[in-house]
Backbone as CSV, one residue per row, in Angstrom:
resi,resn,N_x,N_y,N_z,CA_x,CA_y,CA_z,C_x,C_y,C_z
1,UNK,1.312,-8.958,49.776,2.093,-7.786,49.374,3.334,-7.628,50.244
2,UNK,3.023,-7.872,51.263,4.802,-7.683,52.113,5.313,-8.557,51.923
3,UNK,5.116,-9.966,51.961,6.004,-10.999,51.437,6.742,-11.067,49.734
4,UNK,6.029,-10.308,49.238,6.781,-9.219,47.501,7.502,-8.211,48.097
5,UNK,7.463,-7.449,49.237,8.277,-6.228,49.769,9.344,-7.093,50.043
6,UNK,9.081,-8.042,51.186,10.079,-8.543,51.946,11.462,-8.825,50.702
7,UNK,10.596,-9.753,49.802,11.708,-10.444,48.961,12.450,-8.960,48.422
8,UNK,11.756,-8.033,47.961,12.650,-6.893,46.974,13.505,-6.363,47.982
9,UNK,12.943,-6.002,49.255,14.274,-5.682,49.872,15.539,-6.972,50.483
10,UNK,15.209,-7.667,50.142,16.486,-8.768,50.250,17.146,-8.839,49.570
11,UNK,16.653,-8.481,48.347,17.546,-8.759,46.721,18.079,-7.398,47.043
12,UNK,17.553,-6.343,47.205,18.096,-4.757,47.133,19.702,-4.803,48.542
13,UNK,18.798,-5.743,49.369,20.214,-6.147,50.529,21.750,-6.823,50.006
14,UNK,21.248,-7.755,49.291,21.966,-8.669,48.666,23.068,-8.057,48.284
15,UNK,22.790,-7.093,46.895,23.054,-6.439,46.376,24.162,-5.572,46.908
16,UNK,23.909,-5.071,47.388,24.652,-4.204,48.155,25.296,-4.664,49.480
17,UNK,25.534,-5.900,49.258,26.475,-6.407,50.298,26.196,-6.585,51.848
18,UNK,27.274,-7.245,52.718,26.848,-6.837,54.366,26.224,-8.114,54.502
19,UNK,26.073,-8.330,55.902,25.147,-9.539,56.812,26.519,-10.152,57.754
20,UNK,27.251,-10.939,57.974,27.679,-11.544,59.590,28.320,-10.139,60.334
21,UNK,28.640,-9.555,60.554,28.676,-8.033,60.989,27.247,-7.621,61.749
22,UNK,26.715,-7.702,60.783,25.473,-6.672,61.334,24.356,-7.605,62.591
23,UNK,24.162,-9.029,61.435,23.665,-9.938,62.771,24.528,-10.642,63.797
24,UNK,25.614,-10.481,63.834,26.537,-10.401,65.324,25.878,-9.688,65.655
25,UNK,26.434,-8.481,65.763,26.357,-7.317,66.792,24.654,-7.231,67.316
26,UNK,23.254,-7.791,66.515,22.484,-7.689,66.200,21.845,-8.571,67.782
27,UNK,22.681,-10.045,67.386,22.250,-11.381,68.588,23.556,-10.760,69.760
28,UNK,24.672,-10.077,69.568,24.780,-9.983,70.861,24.292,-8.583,71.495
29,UNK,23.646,-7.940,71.151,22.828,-6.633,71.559,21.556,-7.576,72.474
30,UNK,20.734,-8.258,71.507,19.643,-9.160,72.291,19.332,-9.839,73.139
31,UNK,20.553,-11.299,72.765,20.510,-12.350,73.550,21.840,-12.078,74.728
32,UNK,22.854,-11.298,74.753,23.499,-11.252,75.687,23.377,-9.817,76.634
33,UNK,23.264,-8.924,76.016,22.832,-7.643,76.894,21.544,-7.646,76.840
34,UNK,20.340,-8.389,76.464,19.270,-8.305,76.870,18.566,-6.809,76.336
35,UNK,19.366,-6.455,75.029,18.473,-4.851,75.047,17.475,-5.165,73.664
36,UNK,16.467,-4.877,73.575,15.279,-5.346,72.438,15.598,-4.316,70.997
37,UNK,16.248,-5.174,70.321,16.042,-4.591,68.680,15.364,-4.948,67.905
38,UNK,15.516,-4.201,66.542,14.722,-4.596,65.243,15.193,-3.527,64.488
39,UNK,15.094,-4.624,62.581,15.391,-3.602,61.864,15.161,-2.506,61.743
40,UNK,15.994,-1.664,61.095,15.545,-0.202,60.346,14.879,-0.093,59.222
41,UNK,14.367,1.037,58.509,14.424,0.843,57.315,15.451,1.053,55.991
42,UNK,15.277,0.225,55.165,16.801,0.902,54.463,16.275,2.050,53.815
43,UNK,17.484,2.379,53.819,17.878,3.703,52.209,17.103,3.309,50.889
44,UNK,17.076,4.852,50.869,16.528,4.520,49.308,17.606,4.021,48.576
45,UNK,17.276,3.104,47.802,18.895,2.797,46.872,18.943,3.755,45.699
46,UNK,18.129,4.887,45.821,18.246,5.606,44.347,19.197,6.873,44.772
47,UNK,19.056,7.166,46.667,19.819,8.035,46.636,19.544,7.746,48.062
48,UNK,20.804,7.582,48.645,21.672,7.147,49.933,21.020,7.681,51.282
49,UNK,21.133,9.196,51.271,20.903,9.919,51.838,19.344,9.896,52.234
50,UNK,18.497,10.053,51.349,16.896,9.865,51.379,16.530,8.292,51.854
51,UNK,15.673,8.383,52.588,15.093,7.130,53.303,14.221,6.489,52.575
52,UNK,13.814,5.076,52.607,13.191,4.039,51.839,12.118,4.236,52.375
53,UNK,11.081,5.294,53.292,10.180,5.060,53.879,9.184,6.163,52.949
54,UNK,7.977,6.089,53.677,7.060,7.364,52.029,7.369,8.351,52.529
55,UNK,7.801,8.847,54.086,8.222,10.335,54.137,9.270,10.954,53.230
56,UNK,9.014,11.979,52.552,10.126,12.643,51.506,11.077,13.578,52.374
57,UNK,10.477,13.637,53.379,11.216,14.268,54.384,11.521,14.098,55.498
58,UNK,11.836,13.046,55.492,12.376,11.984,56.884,13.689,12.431,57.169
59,UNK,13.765,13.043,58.330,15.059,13.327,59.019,16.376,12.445,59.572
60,UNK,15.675,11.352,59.715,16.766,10.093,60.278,16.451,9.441,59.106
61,UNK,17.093,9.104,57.808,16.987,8.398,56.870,17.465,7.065,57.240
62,UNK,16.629,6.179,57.318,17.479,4.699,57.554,17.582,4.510,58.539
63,UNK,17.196,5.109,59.695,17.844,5.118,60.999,16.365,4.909,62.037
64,UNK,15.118,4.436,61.230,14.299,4.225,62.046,13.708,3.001,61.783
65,UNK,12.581,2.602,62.894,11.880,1.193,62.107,10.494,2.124,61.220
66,UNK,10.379,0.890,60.735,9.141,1.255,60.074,8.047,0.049,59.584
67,UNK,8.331,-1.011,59.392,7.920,-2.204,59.128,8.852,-3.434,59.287
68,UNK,8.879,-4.242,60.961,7.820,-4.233,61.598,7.860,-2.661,62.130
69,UNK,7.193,-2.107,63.187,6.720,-1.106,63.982,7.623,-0.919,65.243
70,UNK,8.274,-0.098,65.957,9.077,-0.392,67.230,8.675,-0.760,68.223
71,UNK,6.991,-1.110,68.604,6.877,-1.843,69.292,7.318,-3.639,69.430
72,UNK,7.556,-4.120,67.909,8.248,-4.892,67.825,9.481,-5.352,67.963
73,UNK,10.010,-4.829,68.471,11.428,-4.596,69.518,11.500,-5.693,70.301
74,UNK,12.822,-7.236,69.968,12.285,-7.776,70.714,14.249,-8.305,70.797
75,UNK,14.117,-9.132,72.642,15.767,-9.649,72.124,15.288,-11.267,72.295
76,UNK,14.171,-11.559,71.529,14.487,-12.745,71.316,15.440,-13.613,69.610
77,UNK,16.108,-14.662,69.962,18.019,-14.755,69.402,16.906,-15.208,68.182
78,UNK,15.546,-16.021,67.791,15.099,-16.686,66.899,14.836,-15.713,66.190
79,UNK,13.751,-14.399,66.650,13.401,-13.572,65.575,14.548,-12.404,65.075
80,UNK,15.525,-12.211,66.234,16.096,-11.544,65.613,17.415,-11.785,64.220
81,UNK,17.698,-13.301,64.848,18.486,-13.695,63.455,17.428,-14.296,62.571
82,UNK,16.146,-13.977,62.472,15.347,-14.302,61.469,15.170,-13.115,60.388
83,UNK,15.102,-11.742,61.119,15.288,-10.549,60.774,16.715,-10.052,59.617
84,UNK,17.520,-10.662,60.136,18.894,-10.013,59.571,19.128,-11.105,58.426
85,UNK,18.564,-12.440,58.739,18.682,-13.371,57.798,18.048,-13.136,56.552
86,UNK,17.005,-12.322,56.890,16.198,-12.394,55.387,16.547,-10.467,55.159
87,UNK,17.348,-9.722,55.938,17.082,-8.531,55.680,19.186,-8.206,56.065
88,UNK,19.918,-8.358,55.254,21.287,-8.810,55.915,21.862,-7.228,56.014
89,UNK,21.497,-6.054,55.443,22.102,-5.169,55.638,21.220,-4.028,56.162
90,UNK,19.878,-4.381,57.090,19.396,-3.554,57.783,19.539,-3.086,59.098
91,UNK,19.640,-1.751,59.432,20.267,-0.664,60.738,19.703,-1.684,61.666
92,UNK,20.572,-2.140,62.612,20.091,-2.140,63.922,19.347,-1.065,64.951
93,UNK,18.420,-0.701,65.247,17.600,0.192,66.330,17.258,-0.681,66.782
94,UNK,17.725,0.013,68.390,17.950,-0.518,69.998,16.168,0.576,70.234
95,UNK,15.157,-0.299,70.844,14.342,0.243,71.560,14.909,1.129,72.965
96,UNK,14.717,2.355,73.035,15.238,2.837,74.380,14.556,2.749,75.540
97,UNK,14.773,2.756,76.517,14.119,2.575,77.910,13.590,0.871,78.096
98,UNK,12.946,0.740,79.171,12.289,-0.551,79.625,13.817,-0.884,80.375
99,UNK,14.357,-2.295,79.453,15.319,-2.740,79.832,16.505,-2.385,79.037
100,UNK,16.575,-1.865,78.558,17.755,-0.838,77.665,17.791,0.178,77.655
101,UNK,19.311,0.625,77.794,19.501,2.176,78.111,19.079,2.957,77.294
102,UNK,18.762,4.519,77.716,18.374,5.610,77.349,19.455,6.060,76.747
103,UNK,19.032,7.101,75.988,20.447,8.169,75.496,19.949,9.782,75.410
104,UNK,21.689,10.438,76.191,21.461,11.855,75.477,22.393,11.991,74.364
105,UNK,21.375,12.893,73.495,22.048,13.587,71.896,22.791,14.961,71.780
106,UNK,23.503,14.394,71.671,23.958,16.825,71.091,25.311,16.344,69.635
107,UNK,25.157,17.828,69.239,25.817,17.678,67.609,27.301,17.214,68.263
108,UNK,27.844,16.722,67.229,29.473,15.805,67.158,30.649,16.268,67.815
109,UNK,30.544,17.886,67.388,31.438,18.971,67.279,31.107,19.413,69.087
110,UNK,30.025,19.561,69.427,30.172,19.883,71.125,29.964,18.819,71.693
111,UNK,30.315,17.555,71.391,29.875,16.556,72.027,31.729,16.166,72.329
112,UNK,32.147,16.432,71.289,33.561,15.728,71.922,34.100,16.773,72.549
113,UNK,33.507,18.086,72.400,34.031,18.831,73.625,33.613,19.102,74.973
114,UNK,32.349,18.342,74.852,32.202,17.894,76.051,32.319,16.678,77.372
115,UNK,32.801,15.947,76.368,33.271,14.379,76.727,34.572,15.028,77.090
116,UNK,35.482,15.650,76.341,36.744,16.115,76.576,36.688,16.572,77.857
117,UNK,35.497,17.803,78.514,35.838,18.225,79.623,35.068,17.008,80.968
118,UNK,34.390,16.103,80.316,33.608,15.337,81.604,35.157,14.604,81.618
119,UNK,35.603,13.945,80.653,37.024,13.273,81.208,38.208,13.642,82.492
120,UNK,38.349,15.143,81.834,39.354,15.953,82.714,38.384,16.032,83.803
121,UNK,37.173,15.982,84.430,36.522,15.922,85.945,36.462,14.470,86.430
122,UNK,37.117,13.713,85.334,37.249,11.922,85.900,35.548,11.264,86.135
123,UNK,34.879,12.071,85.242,33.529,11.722,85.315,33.531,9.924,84.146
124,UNK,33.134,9.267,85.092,32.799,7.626,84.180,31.897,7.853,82.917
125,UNK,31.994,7.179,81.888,31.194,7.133,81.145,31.257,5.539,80.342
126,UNK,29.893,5.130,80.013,29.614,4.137,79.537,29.805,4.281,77.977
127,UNK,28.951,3.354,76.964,29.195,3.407,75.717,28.911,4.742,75.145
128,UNK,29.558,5.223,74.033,29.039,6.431,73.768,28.487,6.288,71.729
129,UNK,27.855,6.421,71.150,27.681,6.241,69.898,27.639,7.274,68.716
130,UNK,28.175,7.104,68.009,28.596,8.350,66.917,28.120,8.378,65.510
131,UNK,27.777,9.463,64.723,27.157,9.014,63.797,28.168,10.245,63.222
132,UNK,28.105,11.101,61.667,28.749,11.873,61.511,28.712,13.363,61.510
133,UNK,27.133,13.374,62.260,26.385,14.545,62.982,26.462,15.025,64.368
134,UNK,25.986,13.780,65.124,25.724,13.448,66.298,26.068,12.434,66.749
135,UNK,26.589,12.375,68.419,26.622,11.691,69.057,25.538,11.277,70.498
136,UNK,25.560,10.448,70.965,24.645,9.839,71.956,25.175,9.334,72.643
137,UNK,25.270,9.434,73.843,25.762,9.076,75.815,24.884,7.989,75.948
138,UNK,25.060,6.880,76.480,23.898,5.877,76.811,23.676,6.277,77.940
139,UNK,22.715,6.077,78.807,22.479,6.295,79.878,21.201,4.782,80.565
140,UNK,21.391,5.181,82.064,19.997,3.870,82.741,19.221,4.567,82.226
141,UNK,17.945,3.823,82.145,16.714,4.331,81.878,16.072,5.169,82.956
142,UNK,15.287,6.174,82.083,14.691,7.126,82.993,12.935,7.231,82.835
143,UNK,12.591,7.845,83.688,10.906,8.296,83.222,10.588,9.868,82.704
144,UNK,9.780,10.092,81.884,9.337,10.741,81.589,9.557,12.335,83.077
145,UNK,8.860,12.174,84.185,9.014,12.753,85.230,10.081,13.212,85.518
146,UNK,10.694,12.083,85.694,12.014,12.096,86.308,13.384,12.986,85.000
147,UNK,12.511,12.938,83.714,13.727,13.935,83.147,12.832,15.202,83.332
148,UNK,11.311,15.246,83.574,11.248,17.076,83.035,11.798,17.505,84.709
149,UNK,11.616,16.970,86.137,12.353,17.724,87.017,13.790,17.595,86.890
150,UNK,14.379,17.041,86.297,16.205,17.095,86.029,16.094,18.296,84.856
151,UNK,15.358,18.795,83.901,15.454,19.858,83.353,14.980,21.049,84.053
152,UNK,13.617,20.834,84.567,13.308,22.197,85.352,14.222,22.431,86.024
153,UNK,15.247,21.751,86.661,16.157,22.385,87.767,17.162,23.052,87.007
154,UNK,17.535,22.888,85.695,18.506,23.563,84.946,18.246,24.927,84.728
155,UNK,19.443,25.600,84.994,19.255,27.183,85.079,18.928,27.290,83.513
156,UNK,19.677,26.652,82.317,19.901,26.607,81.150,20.045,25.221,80.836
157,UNK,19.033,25.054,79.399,19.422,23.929,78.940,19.500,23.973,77.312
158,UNK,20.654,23.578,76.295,21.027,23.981,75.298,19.995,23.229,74.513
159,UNK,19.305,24.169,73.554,18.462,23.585,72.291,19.147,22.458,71.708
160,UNK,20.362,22.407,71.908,20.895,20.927,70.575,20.747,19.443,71.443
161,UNK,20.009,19.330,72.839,20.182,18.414,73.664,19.219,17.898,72.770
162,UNK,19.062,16.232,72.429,18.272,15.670,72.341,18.334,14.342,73.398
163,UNK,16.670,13.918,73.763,16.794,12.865,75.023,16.291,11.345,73.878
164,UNK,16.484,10.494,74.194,16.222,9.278,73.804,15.370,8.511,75.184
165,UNK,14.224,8.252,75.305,13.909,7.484,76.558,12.526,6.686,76.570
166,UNK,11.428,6.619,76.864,10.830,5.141,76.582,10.213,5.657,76.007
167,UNK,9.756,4.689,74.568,9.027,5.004,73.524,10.126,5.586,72.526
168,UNK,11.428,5.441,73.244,12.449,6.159,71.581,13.223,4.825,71.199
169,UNK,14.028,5.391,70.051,14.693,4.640,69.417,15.930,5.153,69.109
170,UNK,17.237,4.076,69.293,18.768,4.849,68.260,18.944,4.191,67.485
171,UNK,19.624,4.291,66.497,20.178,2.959,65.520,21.462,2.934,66.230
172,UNK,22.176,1.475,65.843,23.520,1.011,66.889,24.500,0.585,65.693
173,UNK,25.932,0.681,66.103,26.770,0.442,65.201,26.547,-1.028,65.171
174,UNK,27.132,-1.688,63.847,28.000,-1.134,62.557,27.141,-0.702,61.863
175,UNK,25.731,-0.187,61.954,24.781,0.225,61.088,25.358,1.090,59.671
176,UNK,24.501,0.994,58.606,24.732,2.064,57.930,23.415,2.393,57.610
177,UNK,23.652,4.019,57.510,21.903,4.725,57.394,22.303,5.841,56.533
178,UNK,21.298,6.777,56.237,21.433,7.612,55.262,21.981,8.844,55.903
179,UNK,22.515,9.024,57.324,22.851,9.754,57.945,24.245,9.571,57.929
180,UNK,24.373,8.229,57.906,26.299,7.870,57.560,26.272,6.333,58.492
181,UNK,27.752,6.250,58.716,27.852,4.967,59.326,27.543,5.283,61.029
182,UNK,27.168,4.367,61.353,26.819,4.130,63.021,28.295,3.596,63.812
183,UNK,28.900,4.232,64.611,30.246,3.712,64.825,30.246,3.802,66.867
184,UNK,31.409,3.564,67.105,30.988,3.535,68.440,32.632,4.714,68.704
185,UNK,31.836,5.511,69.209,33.170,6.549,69.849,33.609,6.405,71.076
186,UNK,32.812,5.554,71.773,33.374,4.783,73.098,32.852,3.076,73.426
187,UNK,33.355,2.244,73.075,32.760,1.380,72.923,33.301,0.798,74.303
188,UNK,31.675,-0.223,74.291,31.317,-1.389,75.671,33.023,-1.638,75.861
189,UNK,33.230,-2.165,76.877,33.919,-3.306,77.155,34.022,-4.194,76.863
190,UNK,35.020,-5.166,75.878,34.688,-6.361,75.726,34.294,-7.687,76.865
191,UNK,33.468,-8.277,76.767,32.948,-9.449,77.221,32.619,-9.512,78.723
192,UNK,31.399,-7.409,78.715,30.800,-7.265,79.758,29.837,-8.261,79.114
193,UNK,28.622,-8.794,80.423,27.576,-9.015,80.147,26.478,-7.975,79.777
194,UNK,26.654,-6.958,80.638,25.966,-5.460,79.637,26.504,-4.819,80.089
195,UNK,26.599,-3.439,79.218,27.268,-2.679,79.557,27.066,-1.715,80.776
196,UNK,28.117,-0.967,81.297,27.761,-0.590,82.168,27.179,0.988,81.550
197,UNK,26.391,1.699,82.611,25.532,2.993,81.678,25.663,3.965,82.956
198,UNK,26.036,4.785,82.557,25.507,6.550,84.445,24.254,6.802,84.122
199,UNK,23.749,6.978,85.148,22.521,7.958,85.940,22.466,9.034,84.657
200,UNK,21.082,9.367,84.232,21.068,10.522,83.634,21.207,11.505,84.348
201,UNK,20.977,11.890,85.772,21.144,13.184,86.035,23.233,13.389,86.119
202,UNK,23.662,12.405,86.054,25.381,12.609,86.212,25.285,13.328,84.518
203,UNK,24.992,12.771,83.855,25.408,13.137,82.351,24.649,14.216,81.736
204,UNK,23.768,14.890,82.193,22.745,16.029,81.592,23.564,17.132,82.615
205,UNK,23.602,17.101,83.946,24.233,18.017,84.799,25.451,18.351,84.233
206,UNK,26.303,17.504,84.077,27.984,17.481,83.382,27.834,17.832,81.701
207,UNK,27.006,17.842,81.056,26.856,17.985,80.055,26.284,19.451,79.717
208,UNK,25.656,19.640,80.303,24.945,21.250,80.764,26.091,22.124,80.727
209,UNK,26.999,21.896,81.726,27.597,22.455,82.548,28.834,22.711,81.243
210,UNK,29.424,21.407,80.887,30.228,21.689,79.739,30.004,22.371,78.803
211,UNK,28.747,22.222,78.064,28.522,23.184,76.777,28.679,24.699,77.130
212,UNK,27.977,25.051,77.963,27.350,26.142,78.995,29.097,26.700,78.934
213,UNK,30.255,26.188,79.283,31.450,26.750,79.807,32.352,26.758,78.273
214,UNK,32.007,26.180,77.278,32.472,26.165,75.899,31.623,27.287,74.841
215,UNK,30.659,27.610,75.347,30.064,28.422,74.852,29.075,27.871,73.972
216,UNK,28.653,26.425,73.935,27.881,26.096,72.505,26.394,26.038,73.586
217,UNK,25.534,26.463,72.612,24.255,26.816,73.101,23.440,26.405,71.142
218,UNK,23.719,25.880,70.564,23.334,26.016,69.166,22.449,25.071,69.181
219,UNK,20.954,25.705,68.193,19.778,25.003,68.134,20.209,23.559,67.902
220,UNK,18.860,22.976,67.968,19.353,21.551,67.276,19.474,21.216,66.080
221,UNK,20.029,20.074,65.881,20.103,19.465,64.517,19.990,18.394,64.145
């Protein structure tokens, strides 16, 4: 039965175009920055927005794994251009933590106003990733611990923060998902060996601090 799945979503790939794009970016995510991916699932093709998975109410449409599983997260160059080969227009998702960076989330709209003010403090920042909701800060990897005392110490911390860290997942540009396209609003450096990433406590502190002084405090989304 999955080898009948596999094939329908190849033809459904086909179809709809895409593949040296996606497995570039796919083998150099793996085999040169060393960070462990695997497909997403696609879109429903009946309607963009809604996800190909049985949740009817899947919030990240397209933008997660689902078969294989994210423990299958891997950067080896064989399976992963084995992946894109037979699957040419499926989301890249970067496993977070281990040996690949973490990420923080907040909506689009306070995110570039907060990048705006970490800039003007000459605060560094690594890759940053954009979707047409939300954006995501990469960050080193963190532990579990080590983010709830970087939150307990926050006088305030805004409901729209979302953390990415071991055991999560992002999807990575040039993805496309039912959320929109995956793009990079600050992209790597060309022809680092990986990219470089800040300390989560530099980017949750500065990020705090920005929303907090812009006034956005708005649930999540």
């Amino acid at each position: 039965m999955r080898e009948i799945l596999g094939r329908r979503r190849r033809r459904l790939s086909q179809r709809k175009g895409g593949g040296p794009e996606l497995i570039s970016a796919a083998l150099t995510f793996a085999t040169q920055w060393r960070w462990p991916v695997l497909p997403g699932v696609a879109a429903d093709p009946q309607g963009h927005s809604r996800c190909g998975c049985p949740d009817p109410e899947c919030t990240v449409p397209g933008a997660h794994p689902f078969e294989p599983g994210l423990l299958a997260a891997t950067a080896d160059e064989r399976m992963v251009r084995w992946w894109w080969t037979n699957r040419p227009t499926a989301p890249i998702i970067l496993a977070t933590g281990g040996t690949a960076p973490c990420a923080v989330s907040l909506p689009a709209l306070p995110a570039a106003r907060a990048l705006a003010a970490l800039d003007r403090k000459g605060m560094r920042l690594g890759p940053v990733v954009a979707t047409p909701a939300r954006w995501s800060i990469l960050v080193r990897p963190y532990s579990m611990e080590q983010l709830g005392e970087l939150l307990y110490a926050q006088d305030f911390v805004p409901g729209s923060l979302r953390f990415h860290g071991e055991g999560g997942y992002l999807a990575l540009p040039p993805s496309e998902t039912g959320l929109g396209t995956i793009r990079w609003e600050r992209a790597p450096l060309p022809g680092s060996a990986s990219p470089w990433v800040p300390d989560v406590e530099a980017v949750v502190d500065a990020v705090v601090e920005a929303l907090t002084r812009t006034g956005v405090s708005a649930p999540e989304l």
